[in-house]
C-alpha positions in Angstrom: 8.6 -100.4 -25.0 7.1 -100.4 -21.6 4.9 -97.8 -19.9 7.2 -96.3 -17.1 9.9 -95.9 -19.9 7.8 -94.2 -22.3 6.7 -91.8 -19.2 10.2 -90.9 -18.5 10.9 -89.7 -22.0 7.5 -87.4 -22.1 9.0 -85.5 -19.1 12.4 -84.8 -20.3 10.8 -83.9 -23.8 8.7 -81.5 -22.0 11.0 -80.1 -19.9 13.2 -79.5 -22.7 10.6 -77.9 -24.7 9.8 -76.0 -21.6 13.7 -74.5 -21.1 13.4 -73.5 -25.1 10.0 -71.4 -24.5 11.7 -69.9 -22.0 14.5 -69.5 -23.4 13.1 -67.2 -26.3 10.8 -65.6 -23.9 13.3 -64.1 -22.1 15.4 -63.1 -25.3 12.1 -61.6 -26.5 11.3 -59.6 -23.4 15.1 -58.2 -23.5 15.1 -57.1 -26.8 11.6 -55.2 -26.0 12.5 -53.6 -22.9 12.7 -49.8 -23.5 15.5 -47.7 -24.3 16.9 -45.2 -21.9 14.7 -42.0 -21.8 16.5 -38.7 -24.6 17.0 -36.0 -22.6 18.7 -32.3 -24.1 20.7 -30.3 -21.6 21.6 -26.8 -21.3 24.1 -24.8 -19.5 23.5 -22.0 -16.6 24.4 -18.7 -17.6 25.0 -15.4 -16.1 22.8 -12.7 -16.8 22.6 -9.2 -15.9 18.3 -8.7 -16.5 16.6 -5.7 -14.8 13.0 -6.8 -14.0 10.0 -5.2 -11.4 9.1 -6.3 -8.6 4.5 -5.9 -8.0 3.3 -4.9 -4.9 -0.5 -4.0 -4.9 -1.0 -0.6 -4.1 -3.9 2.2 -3.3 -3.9 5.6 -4.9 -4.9 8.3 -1.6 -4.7 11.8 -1.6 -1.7 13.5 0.8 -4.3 16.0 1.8 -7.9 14.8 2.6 -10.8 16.0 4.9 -14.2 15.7 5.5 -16.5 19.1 6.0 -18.6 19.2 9.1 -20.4 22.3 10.5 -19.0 24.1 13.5 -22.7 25.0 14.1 -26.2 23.2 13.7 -29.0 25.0 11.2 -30.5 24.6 7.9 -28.4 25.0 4.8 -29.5 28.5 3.0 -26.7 27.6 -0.2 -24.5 25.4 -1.7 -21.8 27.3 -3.0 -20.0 25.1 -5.8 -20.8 22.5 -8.5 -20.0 18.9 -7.4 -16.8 17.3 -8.6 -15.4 20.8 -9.1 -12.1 22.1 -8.3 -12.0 24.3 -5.3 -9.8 27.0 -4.4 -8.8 27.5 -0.5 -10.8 30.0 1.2 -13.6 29.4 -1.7 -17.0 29.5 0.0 -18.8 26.0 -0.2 -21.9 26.3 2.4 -23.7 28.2 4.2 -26.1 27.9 7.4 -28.8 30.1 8.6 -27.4 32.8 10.7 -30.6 34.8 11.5 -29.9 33.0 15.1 -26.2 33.9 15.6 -27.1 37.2 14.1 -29.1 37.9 17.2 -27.4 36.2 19.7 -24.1 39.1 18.9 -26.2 41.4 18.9 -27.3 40.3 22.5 -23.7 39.9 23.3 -22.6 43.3 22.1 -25.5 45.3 24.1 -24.8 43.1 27.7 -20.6 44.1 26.8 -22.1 47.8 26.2 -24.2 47.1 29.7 -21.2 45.9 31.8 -18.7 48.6 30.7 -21.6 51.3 31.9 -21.6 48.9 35.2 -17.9 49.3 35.2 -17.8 53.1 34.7 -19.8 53.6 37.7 -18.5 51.5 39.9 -15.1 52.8 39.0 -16.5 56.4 40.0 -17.8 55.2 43.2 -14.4 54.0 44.0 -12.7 57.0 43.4 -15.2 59.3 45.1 -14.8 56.7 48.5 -10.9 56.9 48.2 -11.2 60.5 48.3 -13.7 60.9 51.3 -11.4 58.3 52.7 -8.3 60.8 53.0 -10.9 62.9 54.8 -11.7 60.0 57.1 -14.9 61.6 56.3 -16.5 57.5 55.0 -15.9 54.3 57.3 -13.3 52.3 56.0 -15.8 49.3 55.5 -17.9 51.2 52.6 -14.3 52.1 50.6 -13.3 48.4 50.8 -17.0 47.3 49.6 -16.3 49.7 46.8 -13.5 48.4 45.3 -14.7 45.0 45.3 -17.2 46.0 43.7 -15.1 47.4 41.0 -13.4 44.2 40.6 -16.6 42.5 40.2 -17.6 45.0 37.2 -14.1 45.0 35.6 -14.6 41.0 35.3 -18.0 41.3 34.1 -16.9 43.5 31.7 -14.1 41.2 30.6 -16.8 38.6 30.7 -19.3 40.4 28.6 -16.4 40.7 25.8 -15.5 37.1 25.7 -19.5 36.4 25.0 -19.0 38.5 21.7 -16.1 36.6 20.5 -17.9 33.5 20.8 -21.0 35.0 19.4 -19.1 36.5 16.1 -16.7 33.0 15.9 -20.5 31.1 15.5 -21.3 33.5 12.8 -18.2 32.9 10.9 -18.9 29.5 11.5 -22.7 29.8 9.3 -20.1 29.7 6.2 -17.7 27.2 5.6 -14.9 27.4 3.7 -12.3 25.0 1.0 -9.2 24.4 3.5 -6.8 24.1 0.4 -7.0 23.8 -3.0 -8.0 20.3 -4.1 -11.2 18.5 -5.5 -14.0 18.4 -3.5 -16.8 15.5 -3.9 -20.6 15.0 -4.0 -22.4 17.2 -1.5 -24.0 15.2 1.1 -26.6 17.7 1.8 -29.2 19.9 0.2 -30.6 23.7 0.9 -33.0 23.2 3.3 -31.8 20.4 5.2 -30.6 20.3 8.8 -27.0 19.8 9.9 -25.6 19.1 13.6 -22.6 20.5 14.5 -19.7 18.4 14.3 -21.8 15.2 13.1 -23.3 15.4 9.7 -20.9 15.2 7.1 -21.0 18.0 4.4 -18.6 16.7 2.0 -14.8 16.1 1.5 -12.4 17.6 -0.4 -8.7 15.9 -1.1 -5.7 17.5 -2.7 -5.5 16.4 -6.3 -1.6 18.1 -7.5 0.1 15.2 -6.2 -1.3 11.7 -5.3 -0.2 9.4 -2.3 -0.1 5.4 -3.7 0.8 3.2 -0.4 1.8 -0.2 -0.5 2.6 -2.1 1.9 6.0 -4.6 2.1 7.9 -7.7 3.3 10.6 -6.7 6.6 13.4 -8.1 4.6 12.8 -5.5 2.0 13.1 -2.0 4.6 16.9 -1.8 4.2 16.1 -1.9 0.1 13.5 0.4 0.4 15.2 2.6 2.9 18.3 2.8 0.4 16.0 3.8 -1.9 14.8 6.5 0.1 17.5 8.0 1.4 18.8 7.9 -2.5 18.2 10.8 -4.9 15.4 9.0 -7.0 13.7 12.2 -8.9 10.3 12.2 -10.6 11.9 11.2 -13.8 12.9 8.3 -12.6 11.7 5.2 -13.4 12.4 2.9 -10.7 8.5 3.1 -9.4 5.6 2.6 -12.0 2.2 2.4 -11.4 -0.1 0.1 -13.5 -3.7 -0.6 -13.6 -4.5 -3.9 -15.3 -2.7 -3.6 -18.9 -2.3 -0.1 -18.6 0.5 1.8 -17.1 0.5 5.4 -16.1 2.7 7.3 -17.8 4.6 9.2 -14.7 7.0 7.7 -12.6 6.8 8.3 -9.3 9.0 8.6 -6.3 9.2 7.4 -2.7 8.5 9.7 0.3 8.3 8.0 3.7 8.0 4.5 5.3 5.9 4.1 8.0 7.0 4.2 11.7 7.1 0.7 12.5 6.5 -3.2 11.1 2.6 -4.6 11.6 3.5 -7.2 14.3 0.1 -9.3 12.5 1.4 -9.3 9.2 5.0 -8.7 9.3 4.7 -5.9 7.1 5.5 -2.1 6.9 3.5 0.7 5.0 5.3 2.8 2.3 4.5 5.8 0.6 4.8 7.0 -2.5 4.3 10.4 -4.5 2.9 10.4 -8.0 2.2 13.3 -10.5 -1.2 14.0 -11.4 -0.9 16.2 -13.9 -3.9 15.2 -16.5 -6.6 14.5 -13.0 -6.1 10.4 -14.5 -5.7 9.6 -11.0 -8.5 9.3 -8.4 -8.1 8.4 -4.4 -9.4 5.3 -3.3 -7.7 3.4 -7.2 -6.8 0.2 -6.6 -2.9 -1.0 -8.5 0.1 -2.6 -8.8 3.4 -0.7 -8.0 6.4 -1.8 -10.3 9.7 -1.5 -8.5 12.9 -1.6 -10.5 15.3 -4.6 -9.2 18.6 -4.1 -10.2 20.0 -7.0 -7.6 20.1 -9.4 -10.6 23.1 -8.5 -12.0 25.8 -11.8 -12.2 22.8 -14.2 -11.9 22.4 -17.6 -12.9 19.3 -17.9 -15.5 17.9 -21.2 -16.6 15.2 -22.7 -18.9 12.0 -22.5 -16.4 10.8 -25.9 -18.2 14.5 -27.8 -17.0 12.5 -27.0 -13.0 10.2 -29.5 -10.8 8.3 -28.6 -7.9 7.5 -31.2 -5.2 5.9 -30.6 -2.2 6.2 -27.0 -2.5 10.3 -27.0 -3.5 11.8 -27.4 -6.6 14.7 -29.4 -8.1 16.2 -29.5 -11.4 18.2 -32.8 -13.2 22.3 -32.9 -13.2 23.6 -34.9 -15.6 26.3 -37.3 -13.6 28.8 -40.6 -14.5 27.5 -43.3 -16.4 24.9 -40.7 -17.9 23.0 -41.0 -14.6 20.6 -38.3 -13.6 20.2 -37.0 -9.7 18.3 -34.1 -8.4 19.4 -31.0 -7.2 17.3 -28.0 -4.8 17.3 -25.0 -5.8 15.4 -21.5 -4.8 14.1 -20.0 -7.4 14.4 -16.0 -8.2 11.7 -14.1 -10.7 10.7 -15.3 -13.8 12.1 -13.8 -16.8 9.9 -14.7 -19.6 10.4 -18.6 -20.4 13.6 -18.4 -18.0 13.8 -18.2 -14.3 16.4 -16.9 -12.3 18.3 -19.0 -9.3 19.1 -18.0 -6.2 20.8 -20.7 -4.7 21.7 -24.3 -5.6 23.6 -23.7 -9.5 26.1 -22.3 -10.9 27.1 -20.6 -13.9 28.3 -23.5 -16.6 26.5 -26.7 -14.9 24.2 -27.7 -17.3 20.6 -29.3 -16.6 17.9 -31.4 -18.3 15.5 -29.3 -20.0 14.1 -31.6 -22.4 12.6 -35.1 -21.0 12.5 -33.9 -17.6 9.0 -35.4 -17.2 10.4 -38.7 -17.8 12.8 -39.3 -15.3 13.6 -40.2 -11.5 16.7 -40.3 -9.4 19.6 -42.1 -10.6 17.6 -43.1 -14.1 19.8 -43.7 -16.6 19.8 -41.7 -20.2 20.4 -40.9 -24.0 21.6 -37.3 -23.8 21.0 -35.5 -27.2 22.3 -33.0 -29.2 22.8 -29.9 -26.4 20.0 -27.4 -26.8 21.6 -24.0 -28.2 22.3 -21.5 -24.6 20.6 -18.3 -25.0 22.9 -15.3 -25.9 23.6 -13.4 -22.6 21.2 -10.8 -21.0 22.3 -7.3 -20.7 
């Protein structure tokens, strides 16, 4: 057998050998390439849950004011314990009046000075008028006689105005509770000085009913204006106030919305009235207002595992022909425990992945299971 013909049958032996390998491989890699992914679907359902919606909130009293002195001095008492209740009209401070004191009684004797002033000129008057029907006076000393009776009477009326002012500083040495309400830590001690109108005494704030504001979206005024104009009473329990894990025990009620939306935020101010009936509440708390939202009634629930989020939107998997899977947006409503409620994009019966979800893609193929039991409907 020659050379060239011994070649020739090496490459078809080889090439045949090369076909089988092949051959198997191929068989090999189909019979290890993966199964389509399980997946468990679940229907939509209606449900009819009642949930709260948070908005933070800050507990402020409707009445509040800070105490500043109508007139400067040195504080001769402090009138009340700090943190106590105060009744209005209670005295809380008082100021040196020895000065005021004085300056009345200066006032009262310049009044008593002006009305002598006044007596006499009124005499002289009378006496010219009558030497005047004489013609027994020239007419120039009558007229200088009655303007000088004008100038006493306004003297005198003067003089009288100085002893109002003189006995309103006095009353001003004490001041006094405005209403009834809690006042706080006195700012000042006997003996120091105070400038009127500047230096902060204290403040007191009303304490029977609390203010809590919060402040909320545009799109939620006509809700909150229905709410308002409804007849929600204090034993109602559409608003709750909670702090951390605890909740307050009263409900509370909704009084006013502000006067017009915060152009910056988009935002509007509303305020509400809470009982404070055991003093648990103090201005300045920070919370969360829960509001009652009874617009889920008829609405579509779902499994929150069965959603995706990309890029900020979510999607859920709809089972399709062939047991193909494609993607569908939705919006998302609150979350109800381990369900979620949809706003748009399902309806009622359709049925999504909720097992598996992580392993598929659009328009993958797959093995559904045994459907995962529905939920009983929410009431």
């Amino acid at each position: 057998m020659s050379f060239k013909f011994s070649y020739k049958l090496f490459q078809i032996a080889f090439s045949a050998s090369f076909l089988i390998i092949m051959s198997c491989g191929n068989k090999n890699a189909a019979q290890q390439a993966p199964p389509p992914p399980s997946v468990l679907l679940q229907e939509a359902v209606v449900t009819d849950a009642v949930f709260y919606d948070e908005f933070p909130a800050t507990v402020s009293a409707l009445e509040m004011v800070e105490l500043k002195p109508q007139v400067s001095g040195f504080i001769t008492g402090v009138h009340f314990a700090d943190g106590a209740r105060v009744k209005k009209g209670q005295l809380l401070y008082s100021i040196d009046e020895q000065l005021y004191n004085a300056n009345y009684q200066q006032a009262v004797a310049n009044a008593q000075v002006q009305e002598a002033n006044l007596n006499r000129a009124q005499k002289d008057a009378n006496r010219y008028h009558e030497l005047d029907k004489n013609e027994a006076i020239a007419k120039q000393m009558v007229d200088n006689a009655d303007a000088a009776l004008e100038v006493a009477k306004k003297q005198a009326a003067a003089a009288k105005a100085n002893i109002q002012g003189a006995q309103t500083s006095v009353r001003y040495t004490k001041v006094y509770a405005p209403f009834d309400g809690v006042i706080g830590i006195s700012n000042v001690k006997v003996g120091a000085a105070v400038t009127a109108g500047q230096t902060i005494l204290n403040t007191v704030s009303s304490d029977g009913n609390l203010a809590v504001d919060i402040n909320i979206s545009q799109n939620d005024i006509f809700r909150f204006s229905k709410l308002l104009s409804g007849k929600n009473s204090l034993t109602d329990s559409t608003f709750k106030l909670a702090f951390g894990a605890d909740e307050y025990p009263y409900p509370g009620r909704i009084v006013l919305l502000d006067r017009a939306v915060n152009p910056q935020t988009g935002t509007i101010k509303a305020r509400l009235d809470f009982p404070n009936k055991d003093n648990l509440l103090r201005a300045g708390m920070n919370g969360i207002i829960r509001v009652k939202n009874n617009d889920a009634k008829n609405a579509v629930s779902i499994p929150y595992k069965a959603v995706i989020e990309q890029l900020g939107e979510y999607f859920v998997y709809i089972p399709g022909d062939s047991n193909k899977v494609s993607q569908r947006k939705v919006l998302l409503g609150n979350v109800l425990g381990s369900d979620v409620l949809i706003k748009e994009g399902l309806k009622a019966g359709e049925k999504v992945v909720v097992e598996g979800v992580q392993n598929l893609r659009e328009g993958a193929k797959v093995t559904i299971g045994s459907p995962a039991a529905a939920p009983a409907e929410k009431k």
